[in-house]
C-alpha positions as CSV (number, residue, x, y, z in Angstrom):
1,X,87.7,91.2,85.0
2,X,86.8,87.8,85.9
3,X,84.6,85.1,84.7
4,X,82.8,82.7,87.5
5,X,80.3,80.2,87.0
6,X,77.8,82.2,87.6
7,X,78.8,85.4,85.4
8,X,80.5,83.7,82.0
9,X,78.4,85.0,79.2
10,X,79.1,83.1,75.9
11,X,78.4,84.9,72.6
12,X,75.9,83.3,70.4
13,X,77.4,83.3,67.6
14,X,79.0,79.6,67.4
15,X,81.9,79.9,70.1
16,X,85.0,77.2,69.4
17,X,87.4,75.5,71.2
18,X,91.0,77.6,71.6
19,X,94.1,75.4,72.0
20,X,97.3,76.9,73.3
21,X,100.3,75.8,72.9
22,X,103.2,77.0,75.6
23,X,107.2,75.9,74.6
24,X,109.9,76.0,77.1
25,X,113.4,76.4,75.6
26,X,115.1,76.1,78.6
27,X,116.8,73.1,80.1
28,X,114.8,73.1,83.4
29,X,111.5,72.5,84.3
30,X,108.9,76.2,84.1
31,X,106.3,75.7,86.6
32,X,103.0,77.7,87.5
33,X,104.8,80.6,85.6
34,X,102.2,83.4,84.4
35,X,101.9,83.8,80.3
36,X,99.2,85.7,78.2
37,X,97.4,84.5,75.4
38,X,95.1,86.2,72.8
39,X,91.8,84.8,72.9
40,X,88.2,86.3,71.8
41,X,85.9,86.9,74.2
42,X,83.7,84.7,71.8
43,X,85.6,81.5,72.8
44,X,86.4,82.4,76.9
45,X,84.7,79.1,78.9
46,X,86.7,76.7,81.0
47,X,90.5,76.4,80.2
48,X,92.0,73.2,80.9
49,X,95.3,71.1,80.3
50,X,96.4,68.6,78.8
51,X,95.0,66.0,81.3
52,X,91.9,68.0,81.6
53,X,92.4,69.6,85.0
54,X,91.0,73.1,84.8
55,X,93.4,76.3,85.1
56,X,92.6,79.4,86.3
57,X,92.5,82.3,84.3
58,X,92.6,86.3,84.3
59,X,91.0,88.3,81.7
60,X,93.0,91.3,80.5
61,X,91.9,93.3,77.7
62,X,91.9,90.9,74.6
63,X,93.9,88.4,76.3
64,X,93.6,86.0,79.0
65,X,96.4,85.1,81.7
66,X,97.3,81.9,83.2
67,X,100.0,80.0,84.9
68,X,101.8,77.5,82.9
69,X,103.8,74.5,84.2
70,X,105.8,73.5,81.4
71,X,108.9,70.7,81.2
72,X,112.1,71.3,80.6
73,X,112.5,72.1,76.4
74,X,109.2,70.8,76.3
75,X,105.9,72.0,75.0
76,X,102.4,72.0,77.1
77,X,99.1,72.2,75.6
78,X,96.0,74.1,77.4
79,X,92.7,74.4,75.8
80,X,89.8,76.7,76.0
81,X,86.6,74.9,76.1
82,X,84.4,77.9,74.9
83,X,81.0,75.6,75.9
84,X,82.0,75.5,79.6
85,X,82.2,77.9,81.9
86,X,85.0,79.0,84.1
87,X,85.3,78.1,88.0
88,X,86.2,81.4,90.1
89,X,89.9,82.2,90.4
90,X,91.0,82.3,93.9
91,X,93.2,84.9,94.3
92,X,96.6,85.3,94.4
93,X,97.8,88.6,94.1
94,X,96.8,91.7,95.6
95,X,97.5,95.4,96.5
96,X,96.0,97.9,98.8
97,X,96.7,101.1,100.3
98,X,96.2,101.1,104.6
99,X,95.8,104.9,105.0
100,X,94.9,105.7,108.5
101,X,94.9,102.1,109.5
102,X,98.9,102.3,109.3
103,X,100.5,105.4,108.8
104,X,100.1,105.3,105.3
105,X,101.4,101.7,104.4
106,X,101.1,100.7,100.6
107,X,101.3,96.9,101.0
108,X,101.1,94.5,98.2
109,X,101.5,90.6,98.2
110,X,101.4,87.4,96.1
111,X,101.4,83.5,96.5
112,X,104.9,83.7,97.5
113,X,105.4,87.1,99.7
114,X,104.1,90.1,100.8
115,X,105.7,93.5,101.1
116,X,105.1,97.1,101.5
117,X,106.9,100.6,101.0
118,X,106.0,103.8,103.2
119,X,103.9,106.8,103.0
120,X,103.7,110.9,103.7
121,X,102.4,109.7,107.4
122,X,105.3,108.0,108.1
123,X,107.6,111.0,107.3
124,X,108.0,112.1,111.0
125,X,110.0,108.7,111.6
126,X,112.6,109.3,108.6
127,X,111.5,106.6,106.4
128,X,113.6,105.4,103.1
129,X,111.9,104.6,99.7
130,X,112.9,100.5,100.4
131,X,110.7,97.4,100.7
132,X,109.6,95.6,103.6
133,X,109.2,92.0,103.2
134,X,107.0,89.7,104.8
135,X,107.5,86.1,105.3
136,X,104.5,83.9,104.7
137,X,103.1,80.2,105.7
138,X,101.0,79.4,103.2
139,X,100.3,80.5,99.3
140,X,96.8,82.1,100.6
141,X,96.6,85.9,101.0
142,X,97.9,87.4,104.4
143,X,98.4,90.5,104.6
144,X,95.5,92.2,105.5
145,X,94.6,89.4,108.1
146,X,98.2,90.4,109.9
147,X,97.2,94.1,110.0
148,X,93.8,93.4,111.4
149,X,95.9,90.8,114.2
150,X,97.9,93.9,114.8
151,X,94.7,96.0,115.6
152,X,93.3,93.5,117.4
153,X,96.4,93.3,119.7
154,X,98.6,90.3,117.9
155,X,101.4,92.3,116.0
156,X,102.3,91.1,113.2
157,X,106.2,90.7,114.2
158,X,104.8,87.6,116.2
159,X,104.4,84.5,114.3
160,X,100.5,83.6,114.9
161,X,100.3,80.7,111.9
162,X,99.6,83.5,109.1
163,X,103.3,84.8,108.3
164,X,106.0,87.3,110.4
165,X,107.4,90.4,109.6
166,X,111.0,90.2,111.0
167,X,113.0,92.1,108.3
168,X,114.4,95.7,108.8
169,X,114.5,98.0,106.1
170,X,116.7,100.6,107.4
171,X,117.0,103.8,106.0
172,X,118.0,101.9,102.9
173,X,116.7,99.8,100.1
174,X,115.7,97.1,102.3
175,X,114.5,94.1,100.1
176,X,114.7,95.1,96.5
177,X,114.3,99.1,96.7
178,X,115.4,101.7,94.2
179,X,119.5,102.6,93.6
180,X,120.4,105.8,93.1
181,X,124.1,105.5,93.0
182,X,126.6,108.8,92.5
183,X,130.1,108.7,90.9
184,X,131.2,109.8,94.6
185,X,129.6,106.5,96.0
186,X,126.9,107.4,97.6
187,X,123.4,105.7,97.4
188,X,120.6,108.2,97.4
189,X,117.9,106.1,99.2
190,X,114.6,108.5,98.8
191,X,112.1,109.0,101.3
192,X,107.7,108.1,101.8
193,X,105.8,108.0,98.4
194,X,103.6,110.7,97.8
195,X,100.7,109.3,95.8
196,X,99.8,105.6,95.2
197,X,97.3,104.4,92.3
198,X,96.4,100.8,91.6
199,X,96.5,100.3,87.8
200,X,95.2,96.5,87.6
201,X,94.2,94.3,90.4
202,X,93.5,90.4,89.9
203,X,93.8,87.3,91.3
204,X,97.0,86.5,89.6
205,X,98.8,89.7,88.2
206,X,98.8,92.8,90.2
207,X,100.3,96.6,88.9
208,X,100.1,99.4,90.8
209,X,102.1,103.0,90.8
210,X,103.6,105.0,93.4
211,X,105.2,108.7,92.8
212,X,107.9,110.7,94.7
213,X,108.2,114.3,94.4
214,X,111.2,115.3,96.8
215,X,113.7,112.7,96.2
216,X,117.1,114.3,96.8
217,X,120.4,113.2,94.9
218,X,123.6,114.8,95.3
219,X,122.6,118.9,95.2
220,X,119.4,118.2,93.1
221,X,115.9,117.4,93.5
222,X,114.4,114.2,91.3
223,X,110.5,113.0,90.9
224,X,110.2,109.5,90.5
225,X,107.4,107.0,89.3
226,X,107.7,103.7,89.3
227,X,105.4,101.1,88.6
228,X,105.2,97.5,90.1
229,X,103.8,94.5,88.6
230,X,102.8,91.4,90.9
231,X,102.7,87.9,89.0
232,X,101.0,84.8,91.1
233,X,104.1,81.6,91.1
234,X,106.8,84.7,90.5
235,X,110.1,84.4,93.0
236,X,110.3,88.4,92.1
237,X,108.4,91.5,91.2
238,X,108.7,93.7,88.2
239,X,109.7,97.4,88.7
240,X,109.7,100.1,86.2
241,X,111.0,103.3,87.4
242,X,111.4,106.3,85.9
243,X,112.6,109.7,86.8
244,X,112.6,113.5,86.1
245,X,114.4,116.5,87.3
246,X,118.2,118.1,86.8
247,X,120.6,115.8,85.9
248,X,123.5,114.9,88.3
249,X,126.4,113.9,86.0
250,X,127.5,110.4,86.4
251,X,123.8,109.0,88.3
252,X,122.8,105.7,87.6
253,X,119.9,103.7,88.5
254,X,119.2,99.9,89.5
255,X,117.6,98.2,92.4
256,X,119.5,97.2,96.1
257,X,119.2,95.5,99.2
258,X,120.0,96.4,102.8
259,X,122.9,94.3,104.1
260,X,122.1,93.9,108.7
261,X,124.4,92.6,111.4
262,X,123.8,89.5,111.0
263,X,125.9,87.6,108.6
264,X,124.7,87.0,105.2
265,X,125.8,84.5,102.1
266,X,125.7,86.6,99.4
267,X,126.0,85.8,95.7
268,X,126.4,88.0,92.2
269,X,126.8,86.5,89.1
270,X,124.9,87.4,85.7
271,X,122.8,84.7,84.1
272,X,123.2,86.0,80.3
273,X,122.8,89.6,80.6
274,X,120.8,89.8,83.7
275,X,122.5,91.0,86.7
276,X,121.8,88.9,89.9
277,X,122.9,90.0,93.6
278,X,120.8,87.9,96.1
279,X,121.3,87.1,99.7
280,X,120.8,84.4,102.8
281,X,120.9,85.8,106.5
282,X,119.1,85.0,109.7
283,X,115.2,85.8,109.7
284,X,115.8,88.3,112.9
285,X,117.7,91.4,111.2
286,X,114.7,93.5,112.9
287,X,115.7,92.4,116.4
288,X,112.8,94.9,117.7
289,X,111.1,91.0,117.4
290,X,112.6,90.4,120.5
291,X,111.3,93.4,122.6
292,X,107.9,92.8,120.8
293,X,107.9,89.1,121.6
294,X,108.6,89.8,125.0
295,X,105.7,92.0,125.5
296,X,103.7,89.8,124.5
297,X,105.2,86.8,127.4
298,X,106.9,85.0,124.3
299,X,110.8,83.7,125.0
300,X,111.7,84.8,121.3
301,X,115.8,83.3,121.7
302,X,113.8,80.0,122.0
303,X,112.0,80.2,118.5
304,X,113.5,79.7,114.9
305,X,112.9,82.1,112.5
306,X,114.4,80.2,109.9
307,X,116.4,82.2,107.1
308,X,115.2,85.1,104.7
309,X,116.2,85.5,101.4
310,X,116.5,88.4,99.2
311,X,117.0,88.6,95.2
312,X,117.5,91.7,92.9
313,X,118.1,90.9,89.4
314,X,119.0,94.2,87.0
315,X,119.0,93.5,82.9
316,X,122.1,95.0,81.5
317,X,123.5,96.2,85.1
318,X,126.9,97.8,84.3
319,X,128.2,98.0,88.1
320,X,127.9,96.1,91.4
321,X,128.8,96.8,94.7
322,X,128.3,98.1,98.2
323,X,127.6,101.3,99.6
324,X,127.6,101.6,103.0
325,X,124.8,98.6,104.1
326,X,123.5,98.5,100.4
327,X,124.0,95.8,97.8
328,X,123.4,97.8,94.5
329,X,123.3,96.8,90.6
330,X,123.3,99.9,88.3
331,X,123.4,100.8,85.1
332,X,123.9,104.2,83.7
333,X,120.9,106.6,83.1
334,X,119.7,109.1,81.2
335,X,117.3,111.7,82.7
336,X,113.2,110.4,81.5
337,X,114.6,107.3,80.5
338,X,112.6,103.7,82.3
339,X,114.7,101.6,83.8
340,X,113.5,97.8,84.8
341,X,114.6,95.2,87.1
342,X,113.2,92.7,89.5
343,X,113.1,92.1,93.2
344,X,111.8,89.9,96.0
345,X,111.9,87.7,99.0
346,X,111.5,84.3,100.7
347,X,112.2,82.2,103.6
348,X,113.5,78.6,104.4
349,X,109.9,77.9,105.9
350,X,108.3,78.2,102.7
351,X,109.8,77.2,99.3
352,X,113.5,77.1,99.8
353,X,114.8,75.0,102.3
354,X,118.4,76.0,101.7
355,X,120.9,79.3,101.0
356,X,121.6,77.4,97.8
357,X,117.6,76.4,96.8
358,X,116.9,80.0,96.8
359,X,120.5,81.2,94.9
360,X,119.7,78.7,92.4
361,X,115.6,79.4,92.0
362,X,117.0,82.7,91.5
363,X,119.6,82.0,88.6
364,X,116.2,80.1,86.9
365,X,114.3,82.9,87.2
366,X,116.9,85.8,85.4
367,X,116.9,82.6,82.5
368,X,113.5,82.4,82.6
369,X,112.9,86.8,82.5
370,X,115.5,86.3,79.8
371,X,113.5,83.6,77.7
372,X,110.5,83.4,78.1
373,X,108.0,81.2,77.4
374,X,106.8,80.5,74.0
375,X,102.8,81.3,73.3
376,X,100.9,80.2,70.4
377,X,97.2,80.1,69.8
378,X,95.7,77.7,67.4
């Protein structure tokens, strides 16, 4: 739900100003980083800072959602001017499902990046459970404008000024996707969802939920569900997965990436208890870019992709590694048991110029998932 200029409604019953406080523990700054914060529907008008600059907001429930910027062990004050109404929120997250448009395609996006993961149609070309990544110009919404270029005859592994997609998955994890890993060292990647359902869509957080009915491990036959929350500002998604079926002794569960040919700086350390395996490479491991570019009268070996960058970050991982291609962080499971951990991209076009920009954002933001930001409402 959203509140515009035109649609605010204020109750009549003597609406007052809300001030929210927001503290930062953390020795670095937090910025554009989304928080909730209980306020009545009563008091919802124009939220602004501490200079008076408005802030957009998302209504969810009995709480609204914002993005605070926050100093390092600092505190930031916003306030709710219930008299004033709210400007509309531009929108930075989104999901949507392409169907017949693209085989399928569940694609989602924020600010930062846009991805998708594969459906039933796709089935005929062996597809994995993993994540494509899409690299992005600009913080504006882009996906769905680089699948209408594609139908209009611009794919969208050319770069046209909107963004590129240049990464392979594999028949892997690709950027961020499910482990499954064995005790005889296998990762189980999965195949195409089977359903998709968006559970909340707005302009700055995102959740929807995809299910799998045939995923194979070892000699055994899993469902899975796992649901996928999309934050505006956020360097990585949240996924909650969750699986049912005959146990296969020894199993346990994480997220991965899909290590290509070209070479890759790779780091994994744990920032308290969160588990970080993250990578730099070359923004050509689908080097079908090069056929496609040359279709299209395009010299690709002239351009610069720039690099891509992948994070995973796994709470309480008990085992790293590689499989194969695949970077994995696992922890042990238990059969119906949820299992949480984060994933994303980005690219040295955008907001990390450097391997060590995007290694270090990364370390911030398994702090920051491990602290989060302080909310109270006065």
């Amino acid at each position: 739900m959203l509140y515009t200029a035109a649609g605010l409604m204020l109750a009549a019953c003597s609406p007052k100003n809300t001030s929210i406080e927001v503290v930062n523990p953390l020795p670095f700054d937090r910025n554009a980083e989304l928080v909730s914060a209980p306020v009545s529907s009563a008091n919802l008008g124009k939220l602004v800072d501490a200079d008076g600059n408005e802030v957009a907001y998302q209504v969810k429930g009995d709480e609204i959602l914002f993005q605070a910027s926050v100093p390092a062990v600092s505190t930031a004050t916003y306030t709710m001017l219930a008299s004033e109404p709210a400007s509309e929120v531009e929108p930075l997250t989104t999901a949507f499902f392409l169907g017949d448009r693209r085989k399928d395609d569940f694609c989602w996006e924020n600010d930062k990046a846009a991805y998708r993961m594969y459906g039933p149609a796709l089935l005929p070309e062996n597809p994995s459970s993993g994540v494509d990544l899409w690299l992005k110009h600009s913080s504006q919404l882009a996906a769905d404008a680089m699948y209408r270029q594609e139908e209009g005859g611009k794919p969208y592994h050319v770069d046209y000024g909107l963004g590129i997609d240049s990464y392979k998955v594999g028949h892997a994890a690709g950027c961020g996707g499910v482990a499954i890993y064995t005790a005889d060292g296998q990762i189980w990647p999965g195949g195409p969802f089977k359903t998709w359902e968006i559970l909340q869509e707005g302009p700055l957080q995102t959740i929807f939920r995809l299910t799998y009915d045939s995923v194979q491990v070892a000699d055994k036959v899993w469902n899975e569900v796992i649901t996928i929350t999309v934050n505006a500002g956020a360097q990585v998604n949240k996924a909650e997965v969750c699986f049912t079926g005959e146990p296969v002794e020894g199993a346990m569960i994480g997220g991965a990436y899909f290590h290509h040919d070209d070479p890759s700086v790779d780091l994994s350390e744990k920032v308290n208890d969160y588990q970080i395996i993250a990578c730099a490479e070359p923004a050509t491991s689908d080097k079908g870019i090069y056929r496609v570019h040359e279709q299209m009268g395009i010299d690709a070996t002239t351009l610069d992709f720039g690099r891509n960058y992948v994070a995973v970050i796994v709470p309480g991982a008990e085992a790293t590694g590689v499989a194969g291609a695949t970077e994995y962080a696992v922890k042990n499971y238990e059969m119906g048991q949820t299992v949480t951990y984060y994933f994303g991209g980005g690219w040295s076009k955008r907001d990390y110029a450097t391997d060590d920009e995007w290694f270090n954002a990364t370390r911030q933001t398994a702090a920051s998932i491990a602290t989060p930001l302080i909310v109270k409402v006065k």
